[in-house]
PLY file of the C-alpha trace (Angstrom):
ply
format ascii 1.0
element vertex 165
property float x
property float y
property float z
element edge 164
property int vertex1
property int vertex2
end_header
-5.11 -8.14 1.99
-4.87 -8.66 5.79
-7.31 -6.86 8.08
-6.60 -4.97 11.05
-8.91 -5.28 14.04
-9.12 -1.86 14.23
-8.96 -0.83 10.39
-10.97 2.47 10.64
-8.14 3.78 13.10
-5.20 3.09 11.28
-5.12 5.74 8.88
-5.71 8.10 11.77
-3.28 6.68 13.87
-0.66 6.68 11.12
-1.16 9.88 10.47
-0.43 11.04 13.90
2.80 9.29 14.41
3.97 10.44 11.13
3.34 14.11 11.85
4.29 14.21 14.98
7.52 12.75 13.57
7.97 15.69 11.24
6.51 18.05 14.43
9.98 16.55 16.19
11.73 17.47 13.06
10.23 21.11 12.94
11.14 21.70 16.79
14.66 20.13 15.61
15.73 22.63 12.79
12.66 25.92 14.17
11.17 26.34 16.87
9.13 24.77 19.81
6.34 27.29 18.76
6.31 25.74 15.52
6.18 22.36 16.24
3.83 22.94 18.50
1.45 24.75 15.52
3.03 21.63 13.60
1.38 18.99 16.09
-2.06 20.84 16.45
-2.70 20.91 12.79
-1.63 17.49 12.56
-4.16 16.05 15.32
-6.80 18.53 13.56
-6.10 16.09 10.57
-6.20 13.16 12.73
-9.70 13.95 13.73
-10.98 14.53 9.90
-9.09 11.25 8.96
-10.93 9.44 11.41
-14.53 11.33 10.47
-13.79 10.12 6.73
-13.22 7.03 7.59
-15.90 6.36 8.96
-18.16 7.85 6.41
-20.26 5.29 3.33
-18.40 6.13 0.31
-15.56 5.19 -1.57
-12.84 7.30 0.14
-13.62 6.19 3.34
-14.08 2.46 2.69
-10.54 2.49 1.02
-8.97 4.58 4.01
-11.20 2.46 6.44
-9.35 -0.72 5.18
-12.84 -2.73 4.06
-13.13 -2.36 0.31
-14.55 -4.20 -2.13
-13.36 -5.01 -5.48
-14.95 -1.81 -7.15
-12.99 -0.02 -4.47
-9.91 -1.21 -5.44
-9.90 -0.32 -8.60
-10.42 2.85 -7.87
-7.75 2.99 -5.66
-5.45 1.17 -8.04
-6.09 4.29 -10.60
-5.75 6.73 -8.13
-2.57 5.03 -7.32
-1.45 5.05 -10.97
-2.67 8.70 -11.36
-0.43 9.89 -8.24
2.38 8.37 -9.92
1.99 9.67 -12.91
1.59 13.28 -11.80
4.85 12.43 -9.75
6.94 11.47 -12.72
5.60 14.40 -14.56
6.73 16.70 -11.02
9.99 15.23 -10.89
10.88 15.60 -14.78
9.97 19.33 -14.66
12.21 20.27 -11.95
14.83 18.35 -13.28
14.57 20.65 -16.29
14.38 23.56 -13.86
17.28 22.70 -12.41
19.60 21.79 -15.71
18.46 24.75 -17.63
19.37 26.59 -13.69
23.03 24.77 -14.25
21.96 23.76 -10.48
22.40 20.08 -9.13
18.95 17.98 -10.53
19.74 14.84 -8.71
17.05 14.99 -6.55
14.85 15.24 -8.98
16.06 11.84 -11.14
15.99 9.89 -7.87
12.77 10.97 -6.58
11.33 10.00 -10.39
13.86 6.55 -10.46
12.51 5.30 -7.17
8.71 5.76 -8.27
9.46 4.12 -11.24
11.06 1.46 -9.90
8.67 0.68 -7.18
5.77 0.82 -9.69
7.56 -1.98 -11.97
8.41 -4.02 -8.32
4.76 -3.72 -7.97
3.70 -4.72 -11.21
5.73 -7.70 -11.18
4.44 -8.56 -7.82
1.38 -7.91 -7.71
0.55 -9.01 -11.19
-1.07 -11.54 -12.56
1.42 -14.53 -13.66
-1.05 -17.06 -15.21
1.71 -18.58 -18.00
4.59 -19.14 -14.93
1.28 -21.12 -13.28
3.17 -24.84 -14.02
0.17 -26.99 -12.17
-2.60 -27.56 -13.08
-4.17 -26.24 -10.10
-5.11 -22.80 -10.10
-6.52 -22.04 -6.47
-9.00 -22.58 -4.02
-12.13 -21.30 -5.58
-11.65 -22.86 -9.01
-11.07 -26.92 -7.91
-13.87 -26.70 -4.63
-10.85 -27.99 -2.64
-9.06 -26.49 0.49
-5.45 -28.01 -0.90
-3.91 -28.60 -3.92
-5.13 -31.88 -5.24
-1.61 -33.33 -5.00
-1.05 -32.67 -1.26
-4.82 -34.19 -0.81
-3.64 -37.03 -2.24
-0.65 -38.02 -0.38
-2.48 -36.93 2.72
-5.08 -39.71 2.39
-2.52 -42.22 1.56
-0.47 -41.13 4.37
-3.99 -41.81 6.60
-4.70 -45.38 5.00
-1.38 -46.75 5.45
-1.38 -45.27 9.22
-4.98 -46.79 9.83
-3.97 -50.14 8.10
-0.74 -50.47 10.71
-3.44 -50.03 13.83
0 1
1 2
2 3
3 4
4 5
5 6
6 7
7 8
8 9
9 10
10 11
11 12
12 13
13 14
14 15
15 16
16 17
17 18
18 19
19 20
20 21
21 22
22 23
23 24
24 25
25 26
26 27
27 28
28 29
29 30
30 31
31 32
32 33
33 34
34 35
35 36
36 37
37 38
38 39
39 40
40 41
41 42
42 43
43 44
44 45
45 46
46 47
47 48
48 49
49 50
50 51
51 52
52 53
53 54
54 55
55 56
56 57
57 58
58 59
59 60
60 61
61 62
62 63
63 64
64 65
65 66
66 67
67 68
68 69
69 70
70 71
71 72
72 73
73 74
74 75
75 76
76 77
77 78
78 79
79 80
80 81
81 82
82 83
83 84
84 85
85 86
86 87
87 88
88 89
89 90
90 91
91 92
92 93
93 94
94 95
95 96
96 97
97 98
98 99
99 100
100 101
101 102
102 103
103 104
104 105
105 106
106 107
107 108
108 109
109 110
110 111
111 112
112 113
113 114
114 115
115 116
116 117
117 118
118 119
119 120
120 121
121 122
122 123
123 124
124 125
125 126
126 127
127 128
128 129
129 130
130 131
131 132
132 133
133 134
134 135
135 136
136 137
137 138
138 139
139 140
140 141
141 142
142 143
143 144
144 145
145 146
146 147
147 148
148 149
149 150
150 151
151 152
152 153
153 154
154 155
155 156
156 157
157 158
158 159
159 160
160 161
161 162
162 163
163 164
């Protein structure tokens, strides 16, 4: 995971731009007086974003961006348990809506994208030991910075240049 110099703000920050995106959206299709109720709540949620994280637990160390493996598993169910709830969302109103004779499609893509994404994720982010076809498993394991084959032809690369001097 890459760190951000500033990883306690970025939740925050995110947050801001993305409702003051749908604060633009409000003003859009209501009005200004809305958006403008629409922009205060979403800086009031700015301001508890950036209290929590800031704060020693586990919420705010995995909204802060500094976690530790403990952390991630936790977020990793939490993850899992949002999607879950999703699919079970999604397949409800899709029943709602055929047993309604009313269009359900919204419902079968919002549950096909989740779906999807969480088997793209799975296959990324997953552990592929058996497609592994080196022997040479990763910087912690060998005690070396490279593979042992590039370290190889590296320092026969250096003895034939010193040898030509």
């Amino acid at each position: 995971m890459k760190k951000v110099k500033n990883s306690r703000a970025l939740a925050p920050l995110s947050t801001l731009v993305v409702g003051t995106m749908v604060a633009g959206a409000v003003a859009i299709g209501h009005t200004w007086a809305d958006a403008l109720v629409t922009e205060v709540i979403i800086v009031c949620e700015s301001v508890v974003w950036f209290v929590v994280t800031g704060r020693d637990s586990d919420v705010g160390a995995i909204y802060g961006q500094r976690t530790d493996e403990r952390q991630q598993l936790v977020r990793s169910n939490a993850s899992r348990l949002a999607l879950l709830a999703m699919f079970a969302a999604g397949y409800v109103c899709a029943l709602v809506a055929v047993a309604q004779n009313a269009s359900y499609w919204q419902s079968a893509v919002i549950v096909a994208v989740g779906g999807v994404t969480y088997l793209v994720g799975i296959r990324r982010y997953g552990v592929h030991d058996e497609s592994v076809v080196v022997p040479y498993r990763g910087v912690m394991e060998s005690g070396h910075s490279k593979a042992p084959e590039e370290e190889n032809v590296r320092s026969e690369e250096s003895e034939t240049s010193r040898g030509d001097r």
